[in-house]
C-alpha positions in Angstrom: -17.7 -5.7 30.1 -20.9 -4.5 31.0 -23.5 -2.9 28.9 -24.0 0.3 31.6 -20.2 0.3 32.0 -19.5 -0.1 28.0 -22.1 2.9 27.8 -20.3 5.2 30.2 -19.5 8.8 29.1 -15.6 9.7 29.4 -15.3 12.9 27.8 -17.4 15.6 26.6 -15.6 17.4 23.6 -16.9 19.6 21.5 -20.0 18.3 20.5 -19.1 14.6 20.7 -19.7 12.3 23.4 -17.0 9.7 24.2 -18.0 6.3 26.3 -16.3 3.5 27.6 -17.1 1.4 24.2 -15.1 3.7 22.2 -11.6 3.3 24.0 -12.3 -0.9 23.8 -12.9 -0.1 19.8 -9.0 1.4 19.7 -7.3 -0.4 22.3 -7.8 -3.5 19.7 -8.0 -4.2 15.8 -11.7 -3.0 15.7 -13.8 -1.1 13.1 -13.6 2.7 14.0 -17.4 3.8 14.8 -19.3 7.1 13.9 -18.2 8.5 17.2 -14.5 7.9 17.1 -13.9 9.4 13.2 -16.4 12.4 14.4 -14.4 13.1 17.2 -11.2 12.9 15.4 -12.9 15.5 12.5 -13.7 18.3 15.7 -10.1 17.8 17.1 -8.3 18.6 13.7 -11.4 21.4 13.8 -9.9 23.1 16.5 -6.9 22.7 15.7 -7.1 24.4 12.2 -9.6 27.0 13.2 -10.1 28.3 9.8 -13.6 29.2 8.2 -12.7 28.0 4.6 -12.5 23.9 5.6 -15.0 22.1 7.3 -14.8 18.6 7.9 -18.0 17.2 8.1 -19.8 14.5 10.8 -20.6 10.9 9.8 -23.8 11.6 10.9 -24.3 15.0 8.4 -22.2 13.3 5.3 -24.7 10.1 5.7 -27.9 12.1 6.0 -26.6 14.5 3.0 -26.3 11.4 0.8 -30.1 10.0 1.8 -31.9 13.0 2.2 -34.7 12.1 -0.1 -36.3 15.7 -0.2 -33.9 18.3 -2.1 -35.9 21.3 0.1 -35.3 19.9 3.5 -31.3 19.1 2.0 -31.2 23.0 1.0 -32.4 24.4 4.1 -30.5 21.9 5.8 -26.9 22.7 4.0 -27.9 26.6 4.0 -25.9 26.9 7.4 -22.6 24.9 6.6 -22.1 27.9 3.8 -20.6 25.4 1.7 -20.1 27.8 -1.1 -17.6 29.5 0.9 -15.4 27.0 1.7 -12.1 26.2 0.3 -11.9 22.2 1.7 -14.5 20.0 2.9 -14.0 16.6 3.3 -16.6 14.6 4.3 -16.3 10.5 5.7 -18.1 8.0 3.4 -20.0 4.9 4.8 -21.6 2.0 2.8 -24.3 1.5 5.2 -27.4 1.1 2.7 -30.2 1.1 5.8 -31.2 4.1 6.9 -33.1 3.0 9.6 -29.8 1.5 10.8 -27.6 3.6 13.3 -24.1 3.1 12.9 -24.4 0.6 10.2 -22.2 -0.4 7.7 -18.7 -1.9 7.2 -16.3 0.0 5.4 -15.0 4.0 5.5 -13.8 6.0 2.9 -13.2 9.7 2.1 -15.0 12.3 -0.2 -13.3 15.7 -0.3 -14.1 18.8 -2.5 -11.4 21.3 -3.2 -13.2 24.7 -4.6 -10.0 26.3 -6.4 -9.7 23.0 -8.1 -13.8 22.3 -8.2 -13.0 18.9 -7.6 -14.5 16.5 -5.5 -12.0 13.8 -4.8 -12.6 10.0 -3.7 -10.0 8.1 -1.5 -10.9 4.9 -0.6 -8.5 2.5 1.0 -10.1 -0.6 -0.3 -10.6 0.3 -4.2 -13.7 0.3 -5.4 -15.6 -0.7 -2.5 -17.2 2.5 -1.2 -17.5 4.0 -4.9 -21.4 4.1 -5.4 -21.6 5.5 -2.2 -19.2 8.4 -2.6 -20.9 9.1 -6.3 -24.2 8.9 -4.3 -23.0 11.6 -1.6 -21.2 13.8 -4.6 -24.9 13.7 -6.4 -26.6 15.0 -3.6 -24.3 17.8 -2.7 -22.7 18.9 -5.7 -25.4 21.3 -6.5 -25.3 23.3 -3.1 -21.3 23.8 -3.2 -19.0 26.0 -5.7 -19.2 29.6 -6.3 -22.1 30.7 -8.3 -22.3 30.7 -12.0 -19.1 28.2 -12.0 -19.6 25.0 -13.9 -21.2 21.7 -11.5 -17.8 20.4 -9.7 -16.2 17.2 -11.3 -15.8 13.9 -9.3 -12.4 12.1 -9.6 -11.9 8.5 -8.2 -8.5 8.0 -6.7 -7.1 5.1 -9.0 -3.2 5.4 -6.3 -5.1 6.3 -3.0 -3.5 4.6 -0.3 -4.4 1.3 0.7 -5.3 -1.1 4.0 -3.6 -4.0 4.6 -6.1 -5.4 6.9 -9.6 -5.5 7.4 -10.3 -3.6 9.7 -8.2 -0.3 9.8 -10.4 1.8 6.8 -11.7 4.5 9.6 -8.0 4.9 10.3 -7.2 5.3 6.7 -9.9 8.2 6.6 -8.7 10.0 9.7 -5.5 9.9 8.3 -6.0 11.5 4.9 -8.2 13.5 6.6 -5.0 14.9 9.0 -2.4 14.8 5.3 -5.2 16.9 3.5 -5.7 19.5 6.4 -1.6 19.6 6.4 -1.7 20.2 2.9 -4.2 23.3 3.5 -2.0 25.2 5.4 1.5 24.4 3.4 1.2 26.6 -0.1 4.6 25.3 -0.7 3.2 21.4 -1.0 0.1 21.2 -3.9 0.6 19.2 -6.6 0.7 20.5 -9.9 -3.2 20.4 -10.7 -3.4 21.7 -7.2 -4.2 19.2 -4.9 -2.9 17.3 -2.2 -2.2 13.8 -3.5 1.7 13.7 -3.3 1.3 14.8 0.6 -1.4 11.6 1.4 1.1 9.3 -0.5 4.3 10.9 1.7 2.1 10.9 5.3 -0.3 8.3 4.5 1.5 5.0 5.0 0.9 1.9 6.9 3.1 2.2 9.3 1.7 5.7 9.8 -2.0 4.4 10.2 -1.0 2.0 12.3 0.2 4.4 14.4 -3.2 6.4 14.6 -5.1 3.8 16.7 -2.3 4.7 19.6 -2.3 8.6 19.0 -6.2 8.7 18.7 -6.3 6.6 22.1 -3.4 8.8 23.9 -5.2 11.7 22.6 -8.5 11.2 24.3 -6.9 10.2 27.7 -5.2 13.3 27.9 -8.0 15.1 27.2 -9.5 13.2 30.1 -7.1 14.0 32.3 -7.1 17.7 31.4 -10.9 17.8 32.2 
């Protein structure tokens, strides 16, 4: 395929830009881009409209963890309101260049639960994205919570589900992603220390994120067609 027909814009949504490129990344056993995981976070969004949980950008979660200035990162988190969130979950990336757009090579998830204040680390490939995810806790610990509550703890997911590939982690992400939003709106489904790990275990299976590729790709040519 072509570079200007790779390139070409199919859908506008949200904020997010869609091209060509992106449906050839699902329509085979690729590694999910910036774009497609972004575009997946501003569809669950919309679809859970609720001003306690944010799910934030690749983009945002990787600048968050590099932000080398703690005054640029505080006037840059001021609008997000993090305090006042119940659920933010943000997408990990192991990309270590800065100067690098859409680099790395593995996903993995970061979420921060306030009653519980907890940030929690899935990654689907143990171990591997675990500097990364202490690195992004440590920059943004100190700008979420209520006031006057003690600094949030960070918890690294010994049982998180796991790929059995090499290729599916971004899938793994939007599909804990979709359990923990699930869990947010069903009271009758936290765990006993209150969080949501008995609901990834139940929804977040192989088979499952297999799956995703599929609905992610039927998803955004519906959207197409509805334009």
């Amino acid at each position: 395929m072509g570079r200007s027909v790779a390139d070409e814009k199919i859908l506008s949504y949200n904020d997010v830009v869609l091209r060509q490129s992106d449906l050839e990344i699902l329509s085979g056993p690729y590694f999910l881009n910036d774009r497609i995981i972004e575009f997946y976070f501003s569809y669950l969004s919309s679809r859970n409209p609720s001003e306690d949980i944010l799910l934030v950008p690749p983009s945002i979660a990787f600048w968050i963890a590099n932000c080398p200035d703690t005054e640029s990162l505080r006037d840059f988190l001021e609008p997000l309101k993090l305090p006042d969130k119940k659920l933010v979950i943000f997408p990990v990336n192991n990309n270590d260049d800065v100067s690098l757009a859409e680099g790395g090579s593995h996903w993995s998830l970061l979420a921060y639960e306030n009653n519980a204040n907890a940030f929690v680390h899935h990654d689907s490939y143990l171990g591997m994205n675990r500097r990364h995810a202490l690195k992004l806790y440590k920059s943004v610990v100190g700008f979420i919570g209520l006031d006057g509550s003690a600094e949030a703890k960070y918890m690294e997911l010994s049982n998180s589900p796991q790929q059995v590939n090499g290729c599916d982690c971004g899938l793994y992400v939007t599909a804990i992603a979709r359990a923990i939003c699930y869990w947010s709106e069903s009271c009758d489904h936290k765990d006993r220390d209150g969080l949501w790990f008995s609901v990834v275990k139940e929804q977040v299976t192989p088979a499952a994120v297999g799956a995703m590729r599929n609905e992610i790709l039927l998803l955004i040519r519906s959207l197409m067609q509805s334009k």
